[in-house]
C-alpha positions, 0 to 999 in steps of 0.5 A, spaced: 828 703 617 829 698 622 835 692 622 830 687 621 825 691 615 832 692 612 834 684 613 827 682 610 828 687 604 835 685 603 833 678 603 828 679 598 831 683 593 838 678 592 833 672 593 829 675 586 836 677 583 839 671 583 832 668 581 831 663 587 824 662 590 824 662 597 822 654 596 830 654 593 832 657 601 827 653 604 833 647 603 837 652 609 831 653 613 823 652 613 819 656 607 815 659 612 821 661 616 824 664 610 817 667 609 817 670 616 824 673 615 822 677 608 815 679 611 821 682 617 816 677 622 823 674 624 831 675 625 835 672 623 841 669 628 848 669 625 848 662 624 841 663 620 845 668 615 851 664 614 846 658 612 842 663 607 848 666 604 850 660 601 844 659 597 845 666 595 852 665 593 855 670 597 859 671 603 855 672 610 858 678 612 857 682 605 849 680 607 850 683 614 853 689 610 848 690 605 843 690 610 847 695 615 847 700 608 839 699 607 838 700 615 842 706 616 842 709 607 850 709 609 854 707 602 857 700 602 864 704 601 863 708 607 862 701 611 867 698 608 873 703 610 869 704 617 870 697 618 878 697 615 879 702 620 877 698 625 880 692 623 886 696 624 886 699 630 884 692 634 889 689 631 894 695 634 890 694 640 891 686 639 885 684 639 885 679 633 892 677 636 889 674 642 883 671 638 888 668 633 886 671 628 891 673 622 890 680 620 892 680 613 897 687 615 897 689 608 888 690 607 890 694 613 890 701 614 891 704 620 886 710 622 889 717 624 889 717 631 886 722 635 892 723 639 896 729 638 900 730 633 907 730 638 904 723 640 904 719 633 908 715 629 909 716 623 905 712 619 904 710 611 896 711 608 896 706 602 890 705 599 888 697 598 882 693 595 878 690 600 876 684 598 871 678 601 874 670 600 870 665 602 
């Protein structure tokens, strides 16, 4: 399945589960263009998915998860903890730091590293809960 089929798919699917009509999305956007994204004639930019997500009453970035499940058949947990990982690891490398943005240490644990075991610190695993605030 394509990202754009599983976008359409996503979209249609939480709008009906909140009960919305696409007239009720069209406050965000035209409802042709919402048509044209749930008949997945069109992509969404991210400003668009950050638009929809409000209507939808999610966070932008749990409708990109969503859909990135749908696309690959992934499981939401699997994403989430990939993407923790990665989180973690660019922030090691400093990536977020440069960026100015906070890394929140205690929703990060670090990935093993590929390194031989004679190069690692020690470094505690703690499982956390991730969560999404807006």
């Amino acid at each position: 399945m394509s990202l754009k089929i599983a976008f359409a798919a996503v979209l249609k699917a939480m709008r009906a589960g909140r009960g919305l009509t696409q007239r009720t999305l069209a406050e965000v956007s035209s409802r042709t263009y919402v048509s044209k994204l749930e008949r997945a004639q069109s992509s969404p930019t991210l400003e668009m998915i950050t638009a929809l997500s409000g209507p939808l009453n999610v966070n932008p970035l749990t409708l990109v998860a969503i859909t990135l499940c749908a696309e690959s058949g992934q499981p939401v947990n699997a994403l989430l903890r990939r993407t923790q990982e990665e989180l973690a690891d660019l922030a090691h490398e400093g990536v977020l730091k440069s960026l100015a943005i906070s890394t929140g240490d205690e929703l990060l644990v670090p990935r093993p590293s590929s390194r031989p075991a004679s190069h690692r610190s020690a470094t505690k695993y703690q499982q956390v809960e991730f969560c999404f605030a807006e």
